[in-house]
C-alpha positions in Angstrom: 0.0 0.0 0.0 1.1 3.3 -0.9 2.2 5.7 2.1 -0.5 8.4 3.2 1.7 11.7 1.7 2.4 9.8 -1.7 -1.4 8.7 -1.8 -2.5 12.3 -1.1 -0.2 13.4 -3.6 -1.4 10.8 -6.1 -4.4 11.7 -5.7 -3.8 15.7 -6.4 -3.1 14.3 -9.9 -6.4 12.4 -10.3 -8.4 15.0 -9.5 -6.3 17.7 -11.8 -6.6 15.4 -14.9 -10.7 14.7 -14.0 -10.8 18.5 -13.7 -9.1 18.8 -17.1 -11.6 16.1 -18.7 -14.5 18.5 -17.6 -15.4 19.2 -20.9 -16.2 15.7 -21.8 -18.5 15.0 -19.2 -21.0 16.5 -16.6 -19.0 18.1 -13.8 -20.5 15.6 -11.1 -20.2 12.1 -13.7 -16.9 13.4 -14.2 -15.3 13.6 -11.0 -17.1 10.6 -9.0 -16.3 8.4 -12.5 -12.5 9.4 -12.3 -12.2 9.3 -8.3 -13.9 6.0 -8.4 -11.6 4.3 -11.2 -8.7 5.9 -9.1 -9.4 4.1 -6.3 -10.8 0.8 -7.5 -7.2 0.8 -9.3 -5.4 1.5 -6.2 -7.7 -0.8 -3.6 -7.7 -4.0 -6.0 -4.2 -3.3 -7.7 -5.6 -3.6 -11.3 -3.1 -3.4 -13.8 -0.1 -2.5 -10.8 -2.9 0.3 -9.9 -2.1 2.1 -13.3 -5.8 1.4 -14.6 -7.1 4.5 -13.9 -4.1 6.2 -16.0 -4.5 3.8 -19.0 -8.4 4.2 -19.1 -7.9 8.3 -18.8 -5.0 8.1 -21.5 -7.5 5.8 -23.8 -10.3 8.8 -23.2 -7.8 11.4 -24.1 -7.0 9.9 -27.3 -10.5 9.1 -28.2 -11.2 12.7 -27.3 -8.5 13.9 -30.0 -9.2 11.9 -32.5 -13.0 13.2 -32.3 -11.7 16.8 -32.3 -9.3 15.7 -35.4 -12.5 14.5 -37.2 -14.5 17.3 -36.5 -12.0 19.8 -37.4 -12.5 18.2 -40.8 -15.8 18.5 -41.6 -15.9 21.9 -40.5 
């Protein structure tokens, strides 16, 4: 288990990339989606606990490649 200042710290990050991805989702979705993943990732070590970062990194590139296909047809 991770120690209590690196946890905290951790989780500082978590919340700064959910507040980031506000624009994909509703504000309170957003936030209780991300914090979840975070720590179902870090309570059941899925993936080493890096599940939360692949599924946000998998959303981010999703998220460009829309933007790159709308930027297209506009």
């Amino acid at each position: 288990m991770l120690d209590p200042a690196s946890a905290g710290a951790l989780f500082g990050l978590v919340c700064t990339a959910a507040s980031l991805g506000d624009g994909m989702a509703p504000e309170i979705v957003g936030h209780a989606a991300t914090r979840y993943l975070f720590a179902l990732s870090i309570e059941t070590r899925l993936l080493g606990g890096n599940l939360v970062w692949i599924v946000m990194t998998c959303v981010s590139v999703l998220a460009a490649v829309f933007a790159q296909n709308l930027k297209g047809r506009i």
